[in-house]
C-alpha positions as CSV (number, residue, x, y, z in Angstrom):
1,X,-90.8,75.8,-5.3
2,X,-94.5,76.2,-4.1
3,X,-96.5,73.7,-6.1
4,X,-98.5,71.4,-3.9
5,X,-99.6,68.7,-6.5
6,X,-100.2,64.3,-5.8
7,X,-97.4,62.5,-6.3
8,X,-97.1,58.3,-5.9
9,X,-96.6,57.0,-2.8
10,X,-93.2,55.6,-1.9
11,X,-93.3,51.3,-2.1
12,X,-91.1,50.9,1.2
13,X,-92.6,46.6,1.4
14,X,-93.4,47.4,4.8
15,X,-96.9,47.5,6.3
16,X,-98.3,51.0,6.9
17,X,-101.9,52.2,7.7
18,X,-101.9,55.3,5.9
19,X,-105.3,55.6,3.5
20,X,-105.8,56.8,0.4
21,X,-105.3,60.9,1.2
22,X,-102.9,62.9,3.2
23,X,-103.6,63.1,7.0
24,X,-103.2,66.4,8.8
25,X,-100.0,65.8,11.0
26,X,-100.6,66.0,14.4
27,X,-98.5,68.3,16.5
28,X,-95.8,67.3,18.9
29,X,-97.1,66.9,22.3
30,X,-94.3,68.6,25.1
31,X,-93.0,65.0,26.4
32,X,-91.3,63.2,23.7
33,X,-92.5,60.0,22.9
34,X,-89.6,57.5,24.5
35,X,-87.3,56.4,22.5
36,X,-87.3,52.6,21.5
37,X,-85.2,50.4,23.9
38,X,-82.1,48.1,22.2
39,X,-84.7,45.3,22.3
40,X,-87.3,47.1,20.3
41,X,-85.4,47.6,17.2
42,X,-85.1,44.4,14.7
43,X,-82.7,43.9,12.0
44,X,-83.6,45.9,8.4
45,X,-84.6,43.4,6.2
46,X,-81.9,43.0,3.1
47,X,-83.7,45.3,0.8
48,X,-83.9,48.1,3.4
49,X,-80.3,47.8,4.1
50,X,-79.5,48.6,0.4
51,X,-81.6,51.2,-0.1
52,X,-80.5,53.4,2.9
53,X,-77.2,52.2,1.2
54,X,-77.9,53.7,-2.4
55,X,-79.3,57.3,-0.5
56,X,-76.2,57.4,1.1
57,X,-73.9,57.3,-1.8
58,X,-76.3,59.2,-3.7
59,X,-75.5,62.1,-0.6
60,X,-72.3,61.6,-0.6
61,X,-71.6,62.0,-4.1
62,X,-74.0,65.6,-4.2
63,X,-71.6,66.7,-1.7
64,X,-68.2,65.0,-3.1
65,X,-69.5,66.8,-6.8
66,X,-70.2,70.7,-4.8
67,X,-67.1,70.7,-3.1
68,X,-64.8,69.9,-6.6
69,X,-66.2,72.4,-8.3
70,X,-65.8,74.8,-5.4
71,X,-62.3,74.1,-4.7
72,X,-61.8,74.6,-9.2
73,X,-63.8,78.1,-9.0
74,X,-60.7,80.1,-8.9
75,X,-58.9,78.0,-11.6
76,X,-61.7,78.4,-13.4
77,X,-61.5,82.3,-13.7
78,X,-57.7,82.5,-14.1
79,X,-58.3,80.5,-17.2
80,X,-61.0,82.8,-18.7
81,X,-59.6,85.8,-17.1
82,X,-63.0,87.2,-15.5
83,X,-63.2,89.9,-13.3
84,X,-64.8,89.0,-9.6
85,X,-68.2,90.7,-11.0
86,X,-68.1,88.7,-14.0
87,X,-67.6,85.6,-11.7
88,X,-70.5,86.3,-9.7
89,X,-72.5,86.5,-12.5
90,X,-71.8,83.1,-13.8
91,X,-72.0,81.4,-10.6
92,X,-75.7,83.1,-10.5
93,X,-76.3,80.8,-13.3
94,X,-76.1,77.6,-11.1
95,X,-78.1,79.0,-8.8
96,X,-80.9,79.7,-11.6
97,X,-80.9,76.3,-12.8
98,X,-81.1,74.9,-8.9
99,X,-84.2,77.1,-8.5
100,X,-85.3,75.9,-11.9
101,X,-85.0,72.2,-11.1
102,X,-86.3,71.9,-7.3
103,X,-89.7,72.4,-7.8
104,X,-89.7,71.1,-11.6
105,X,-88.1,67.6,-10.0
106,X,-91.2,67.6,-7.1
107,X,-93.9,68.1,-9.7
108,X,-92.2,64.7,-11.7
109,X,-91.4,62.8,-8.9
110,X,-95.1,63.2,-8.1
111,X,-95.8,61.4,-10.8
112,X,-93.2,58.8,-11.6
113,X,-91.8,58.7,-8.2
114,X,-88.0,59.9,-7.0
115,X,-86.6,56.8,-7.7
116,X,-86.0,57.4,-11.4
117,X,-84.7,60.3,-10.3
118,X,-82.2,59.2,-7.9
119,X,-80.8,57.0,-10.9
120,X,-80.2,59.7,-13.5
121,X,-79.7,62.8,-11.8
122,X,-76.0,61.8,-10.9
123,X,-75.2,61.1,-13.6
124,X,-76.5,64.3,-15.4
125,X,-74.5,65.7,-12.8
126,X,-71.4,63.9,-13.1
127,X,-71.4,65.1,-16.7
128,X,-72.4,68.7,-16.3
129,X,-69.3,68.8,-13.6
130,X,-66.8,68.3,-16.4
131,X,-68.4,71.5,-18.5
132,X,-67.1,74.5,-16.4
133,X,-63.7,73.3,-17.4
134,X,-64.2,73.3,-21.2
135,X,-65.6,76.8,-20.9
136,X,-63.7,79.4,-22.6
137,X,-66.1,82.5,-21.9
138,X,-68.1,84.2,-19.7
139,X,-71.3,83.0,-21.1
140,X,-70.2,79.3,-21.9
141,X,-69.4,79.2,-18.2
142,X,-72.7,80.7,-17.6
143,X,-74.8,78.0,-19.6
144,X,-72.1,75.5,-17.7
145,X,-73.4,76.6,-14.4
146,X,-77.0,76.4,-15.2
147,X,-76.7,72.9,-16.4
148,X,-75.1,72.2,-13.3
149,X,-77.4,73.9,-10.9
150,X,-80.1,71.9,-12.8
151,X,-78.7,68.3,-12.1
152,X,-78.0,69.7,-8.8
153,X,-81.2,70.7,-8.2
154,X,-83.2,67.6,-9.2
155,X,-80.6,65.4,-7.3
156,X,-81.3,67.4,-3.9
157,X,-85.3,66.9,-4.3
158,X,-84.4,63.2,-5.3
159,X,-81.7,62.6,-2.3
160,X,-84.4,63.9,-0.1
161,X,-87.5,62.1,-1.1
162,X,-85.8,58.6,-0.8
163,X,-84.2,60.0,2.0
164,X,-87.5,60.0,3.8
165,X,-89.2,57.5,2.3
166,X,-86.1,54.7,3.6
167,X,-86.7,56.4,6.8
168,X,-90.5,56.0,7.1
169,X,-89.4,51.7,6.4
170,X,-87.1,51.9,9.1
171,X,-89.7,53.2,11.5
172,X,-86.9,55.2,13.1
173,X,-85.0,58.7,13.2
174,X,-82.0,58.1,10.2
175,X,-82.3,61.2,8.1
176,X,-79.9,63.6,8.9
177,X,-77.1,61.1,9.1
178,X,-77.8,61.1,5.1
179,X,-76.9,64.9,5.5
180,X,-74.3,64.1,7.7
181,X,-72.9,61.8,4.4
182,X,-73.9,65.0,2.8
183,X,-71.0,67.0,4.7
184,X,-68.8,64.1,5.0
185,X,-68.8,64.3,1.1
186,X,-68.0,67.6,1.2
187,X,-64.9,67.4,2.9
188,X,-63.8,64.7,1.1
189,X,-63.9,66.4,-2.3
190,X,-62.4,69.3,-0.8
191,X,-59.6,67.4,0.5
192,X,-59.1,65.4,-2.3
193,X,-59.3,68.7,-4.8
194,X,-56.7,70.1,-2.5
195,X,-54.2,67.8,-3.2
196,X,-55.0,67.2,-6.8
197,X,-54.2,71.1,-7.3
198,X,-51.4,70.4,-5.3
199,X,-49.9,67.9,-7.2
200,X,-50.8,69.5,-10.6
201,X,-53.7,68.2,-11.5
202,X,-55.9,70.0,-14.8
203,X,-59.4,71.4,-14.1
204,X,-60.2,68.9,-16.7
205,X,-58.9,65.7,-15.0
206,X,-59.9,66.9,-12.0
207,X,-63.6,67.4,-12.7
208,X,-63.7,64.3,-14.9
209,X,-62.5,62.2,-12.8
210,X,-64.8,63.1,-9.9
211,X,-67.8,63.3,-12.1
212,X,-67.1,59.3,-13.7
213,X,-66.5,58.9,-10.2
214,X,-69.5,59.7,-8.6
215,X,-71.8,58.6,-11.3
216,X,-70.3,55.0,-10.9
217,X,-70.8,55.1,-7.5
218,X,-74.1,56.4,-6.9
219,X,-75.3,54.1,-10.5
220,X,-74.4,51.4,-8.5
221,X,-75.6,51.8,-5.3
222,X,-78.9,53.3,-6.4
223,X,-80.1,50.2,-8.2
224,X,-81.9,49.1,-5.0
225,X,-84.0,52.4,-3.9
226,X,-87.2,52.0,-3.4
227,X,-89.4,51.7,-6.1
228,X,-93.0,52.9,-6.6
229,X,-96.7,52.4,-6.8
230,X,-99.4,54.0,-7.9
231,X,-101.8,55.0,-5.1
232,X,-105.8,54.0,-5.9
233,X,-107.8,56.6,-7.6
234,X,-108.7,59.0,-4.4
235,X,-111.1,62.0,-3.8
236,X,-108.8,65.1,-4.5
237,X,-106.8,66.0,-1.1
238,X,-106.4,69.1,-0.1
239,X,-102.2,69.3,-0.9
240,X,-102.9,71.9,-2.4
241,X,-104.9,73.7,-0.2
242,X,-104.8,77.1,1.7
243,X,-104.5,75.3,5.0
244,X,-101.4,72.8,3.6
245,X,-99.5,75.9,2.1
246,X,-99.9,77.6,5.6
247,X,-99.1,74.3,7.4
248,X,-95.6,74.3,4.9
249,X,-95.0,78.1,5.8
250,X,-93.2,78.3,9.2
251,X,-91.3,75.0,8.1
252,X,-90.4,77.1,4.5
253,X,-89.4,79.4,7.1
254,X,-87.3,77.6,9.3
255,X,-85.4,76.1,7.1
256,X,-85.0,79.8,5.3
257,X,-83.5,81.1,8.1
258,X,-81.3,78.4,8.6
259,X,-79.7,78.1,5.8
260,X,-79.4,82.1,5.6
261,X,-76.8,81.4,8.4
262,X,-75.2,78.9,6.7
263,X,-74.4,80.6,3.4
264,X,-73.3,83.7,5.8
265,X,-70.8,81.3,7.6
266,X,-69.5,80.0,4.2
267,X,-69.0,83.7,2.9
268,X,-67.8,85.6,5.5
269,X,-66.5,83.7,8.6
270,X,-62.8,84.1,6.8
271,X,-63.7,88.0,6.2
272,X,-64.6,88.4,9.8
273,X,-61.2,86.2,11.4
274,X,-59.0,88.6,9.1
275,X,-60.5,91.9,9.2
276,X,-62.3,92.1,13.0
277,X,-60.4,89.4,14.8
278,X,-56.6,90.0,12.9
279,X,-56.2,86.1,12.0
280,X,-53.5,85.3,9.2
281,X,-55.2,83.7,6.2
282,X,-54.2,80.0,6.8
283,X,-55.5,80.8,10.2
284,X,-59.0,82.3,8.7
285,X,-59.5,79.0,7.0
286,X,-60.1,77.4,10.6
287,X,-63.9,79.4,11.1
288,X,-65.0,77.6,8.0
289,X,-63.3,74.3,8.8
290,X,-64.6,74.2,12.7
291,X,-68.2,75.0,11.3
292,X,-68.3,72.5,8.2
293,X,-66.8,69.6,11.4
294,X,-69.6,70.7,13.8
295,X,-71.9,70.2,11.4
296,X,-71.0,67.0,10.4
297,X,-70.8,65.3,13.9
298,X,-74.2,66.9,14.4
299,X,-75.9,65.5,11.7
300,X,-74.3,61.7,12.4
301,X,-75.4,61.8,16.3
302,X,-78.4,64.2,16.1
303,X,-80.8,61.3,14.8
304,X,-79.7,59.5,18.3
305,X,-80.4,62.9,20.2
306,X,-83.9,63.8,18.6
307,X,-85.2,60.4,19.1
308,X,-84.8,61.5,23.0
309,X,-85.7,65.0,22.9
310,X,-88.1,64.9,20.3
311,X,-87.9,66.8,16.9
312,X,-89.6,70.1,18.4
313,X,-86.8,70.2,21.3
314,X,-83.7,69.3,19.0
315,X,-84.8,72.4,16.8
316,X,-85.5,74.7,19.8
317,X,-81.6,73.8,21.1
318,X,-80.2,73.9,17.5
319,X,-82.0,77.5,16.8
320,X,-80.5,78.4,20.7
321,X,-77.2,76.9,20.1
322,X,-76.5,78.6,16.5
323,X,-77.8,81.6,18.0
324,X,-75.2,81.8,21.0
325,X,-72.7,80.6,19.3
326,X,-72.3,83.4,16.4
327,X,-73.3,85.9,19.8
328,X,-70.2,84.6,21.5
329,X,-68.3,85.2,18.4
330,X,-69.5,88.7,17.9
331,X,-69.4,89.7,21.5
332,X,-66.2,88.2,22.1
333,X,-63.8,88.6,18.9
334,X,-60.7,86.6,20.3
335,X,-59.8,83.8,17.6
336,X,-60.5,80.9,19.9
337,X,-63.7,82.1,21.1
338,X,-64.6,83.1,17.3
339,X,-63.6,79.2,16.1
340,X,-65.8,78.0,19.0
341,X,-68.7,80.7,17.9
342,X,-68.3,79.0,14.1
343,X,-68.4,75.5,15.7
344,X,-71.4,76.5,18.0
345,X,-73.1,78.0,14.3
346,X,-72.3,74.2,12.7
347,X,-73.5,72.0,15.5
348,X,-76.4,74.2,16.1
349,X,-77.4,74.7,12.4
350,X,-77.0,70.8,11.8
351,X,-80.2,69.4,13.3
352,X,-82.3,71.8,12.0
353,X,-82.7,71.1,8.1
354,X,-83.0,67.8,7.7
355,X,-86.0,68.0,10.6
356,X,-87.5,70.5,8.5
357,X,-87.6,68.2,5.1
358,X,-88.2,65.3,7.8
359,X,-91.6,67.4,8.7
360,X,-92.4,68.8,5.6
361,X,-92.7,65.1,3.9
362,X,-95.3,64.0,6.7
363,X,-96.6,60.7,6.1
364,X,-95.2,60.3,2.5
365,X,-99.0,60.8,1.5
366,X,-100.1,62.8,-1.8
367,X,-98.2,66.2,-1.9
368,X,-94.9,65.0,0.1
369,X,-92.7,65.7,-2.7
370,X,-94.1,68.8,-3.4
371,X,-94.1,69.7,0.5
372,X,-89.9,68.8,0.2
373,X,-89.3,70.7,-3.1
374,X,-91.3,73.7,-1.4
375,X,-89.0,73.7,2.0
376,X,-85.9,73.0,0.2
377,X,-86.6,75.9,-2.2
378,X,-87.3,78.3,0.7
379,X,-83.4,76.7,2.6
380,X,-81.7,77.3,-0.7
381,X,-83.4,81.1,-1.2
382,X,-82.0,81.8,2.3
383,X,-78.6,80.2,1.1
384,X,-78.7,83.1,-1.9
385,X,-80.1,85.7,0.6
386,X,-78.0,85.7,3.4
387,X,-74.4,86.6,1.8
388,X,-75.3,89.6,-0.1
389,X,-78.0,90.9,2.9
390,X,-74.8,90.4,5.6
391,X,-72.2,92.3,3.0
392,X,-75.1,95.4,2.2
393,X,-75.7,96.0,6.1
394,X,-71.5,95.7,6.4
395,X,-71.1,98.8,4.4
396,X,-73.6,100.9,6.3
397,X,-72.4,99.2,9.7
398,X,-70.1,97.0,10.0
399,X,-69.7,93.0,9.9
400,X,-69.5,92.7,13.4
401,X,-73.2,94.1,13.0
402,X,-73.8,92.7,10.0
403,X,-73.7,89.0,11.3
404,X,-76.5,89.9,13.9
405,X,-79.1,88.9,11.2
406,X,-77.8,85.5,11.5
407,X,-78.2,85.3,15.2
408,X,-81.3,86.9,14.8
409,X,-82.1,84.5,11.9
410,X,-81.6,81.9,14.3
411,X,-83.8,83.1,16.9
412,X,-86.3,82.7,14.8
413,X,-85.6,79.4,13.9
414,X,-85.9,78.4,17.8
415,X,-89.2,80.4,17.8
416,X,-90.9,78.3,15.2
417,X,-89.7,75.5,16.5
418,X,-93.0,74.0,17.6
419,X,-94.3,74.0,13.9
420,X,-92.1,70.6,13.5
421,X,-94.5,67.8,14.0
422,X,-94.1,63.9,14.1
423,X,-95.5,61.8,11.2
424,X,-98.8,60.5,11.9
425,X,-98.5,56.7,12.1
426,X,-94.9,57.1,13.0
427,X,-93.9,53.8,15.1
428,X,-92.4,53.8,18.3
429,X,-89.5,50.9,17.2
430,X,-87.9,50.7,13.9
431,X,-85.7,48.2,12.4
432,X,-81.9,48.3,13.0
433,X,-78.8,49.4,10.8
């Protein structure tokens, strides 16, 4: 997810004073710039309004689509009778075709822009939801999977691109409450896969159901996403240059590390609350559940918070947070303090990745969509990393030790804080919901 290539500049119909090449962002000086008063920030104009609209359905239907087919995994494998090894094989798959698509999508949408993709990759994914369910064999589920992790994939470049590009229009911090739909979507599909196994629901109709569903939705509320123009023949930038790869480096790195704890929180925070701390199973489910909340209040109010602190600062408390958190957890095993660890991990880990992407798009000049593709590639290489690295040190240590990487991981994550820089031109007031 490395290529650094031009791509077209977003059309956001609002004046900007960017030229024809990328600037260098500027870092972030130590006093945050102040945050806009009430009277500063104007009403969006209509066509803002629904295009922040048609990113947010487009999140929320991402994470509406992941947590269906989550909640269907072991449905699936009773039906095809796989062994757990056999599972994690096929469930490679969608990783594959995630990895596949990311930087594939940033190369196209540098071309033809992310709108185009914002309109058809949920749709592709809305149909390649329904396949795992008419898979009868380890390797039809397999080619399932990889079709899915490639809709997947191009949706998350797309969901991010317009995500920022809405965001430079507004003039103002609204990026990770798009993540925070994101999670909100999440829990949704979870809940409402819960009760459609409940009530005896097929795999089929389930997943059908969700992906017409979601393909409506985001079809509809897409239709006014920002559209694109072709920037004027330029002198080659340097996007592709030794100094922008090393600029995207400790942001490839943050977001790495970030998203290492979060994939270690999603595998093994039920592990650790029934084997270290003695929880029941229904009670295990509550590490997961406290994290996934945390991070979802985190990522609707963190906007609010970072245009006070400043990005730099919010990542530098998120990194500290997440790291203290899983310490208090490991350092003091009681279920309540372990629940509050989780939640510290979720409210911590929430700020941090959409500030990365946030950073790594700059000033939406040539190479932004590359930049994003590059970052998220790096978050979602942490996401496959972390599991397996925390369950390989388990059985030389134990998970009580294992799960240091992720405070360690998070660390980091405060160290390279100051590599977050504001977008050059950024303005000081924005326009309004």
């Amino acid at each position: 997810m490395d290529p650094a290539v031009a791509f077209d500049t977003e059309n956001t119909r609002a004046p900007t004073s960017r030229g024809p090449g990328r600037a260098a962002p500027r870092r972030l000086d130590e006093a945050p710039s102040p945050a806009p008063t009430p009277l500063a920030v104007r009403p969006a104009p209509p066509h803002l309004r629904a295009a922040r609209l048609g990113v947010a359905a487009a999140f929320f239907s991402y994470g509406a689509a992941f947590a269906s087919w989550i909640v269907r995994i072991p449905s699936v494998r009773e039906a095809i009778g796989l062994s757990p090894a056999a599972l994690g094989g096929a469930l490679f798959g969608a990783s594959l075709g995630a990895l596949v698509a990311m930087p594939v999508a940033g190369w196209l949408a540098g071309r033809v822009g992310s709108r185009p993709l914002i309109r058809v990759a949920p749709l592709a994914l809305g149909a390649a939801l329904v396949l795992p369910a008419l898979a009868s064999s380890l390797l039809t589920l397999t080619l399932a999977l990889v079709a899915m992790g490639l809709a997947g994939g191009t949706l998350n470049l797309a969901v991010n691109a317009q995500g920022a590009a809405v965001e430079r229009a507004y003039g103002r911090p609204i990026f990770a409450s798009f993540h925070g739909l994101y999670s909100l979507g999440g829990l949704a599909g979870a809940a409402l896969g819960g009760a459609l196994i409940q009530w005896g629901v097929s795999t089929l109709v389930h997943l059908a159901a969700v992906g017409v569903g979601i393909s409506a939705l985001a079809w509809w509320a897409t239709r006014h996403t920002l559209s694109v123009t072709k920037p004027p023949a330029a002198a080659p930038t340097d996007a592709g240059s030794r100094p922008g790869l090393l600029a995207l480096a400790p942001l490839g790195a943050i977001a790495f590390c970030v998203l290492v704890g979060e994939g270690a929180i999603a595998d093994w925070s039920a592990v650790y609350l029934r084997d270290v701390v003695g929880a029941s199973p229904a009670a295990a489910a509550a590490g997961y559940a406290a994290f996934s909340i945390a991070m979802t209040g985190g990522r609707f109010v963190s906007d609010r918070i970072g245009a006070a602190l400043g990005p730099r600062r919010l990542v530098y408390l998120g990194g500290l947070t997440s790291a203290l958190g899983l310490g208090l957890a490991l350092v003091v095993p009681g279920f309540w303090t372990v629940i509050l660890g989780f939640a510290g991990v979720g409210a911590g880990s929430s700020v941090v990745f959409p500030i990365a992407l946030r950073a790594a798009s700059g000033d939406g000049g040539p190479g932004s969509e590359a930049a994003i593709a590059a970052v998220s590639t790096a978050g979602f290489l942490g996401f496959l990393v972390g599991p397996p690295l925390i369950g390989l040190t388990a059985s030389y240590v134990s998970l009580r030790g294992a799960l240091v990487w992720v405070v360690l991981a998070s660390a980091v994550v405060a160290v390279l804080s100051a590599a977050v820089q504001r977008r050059p031109g950024a303005r000081a007031a924005g326009v309004g919901p």
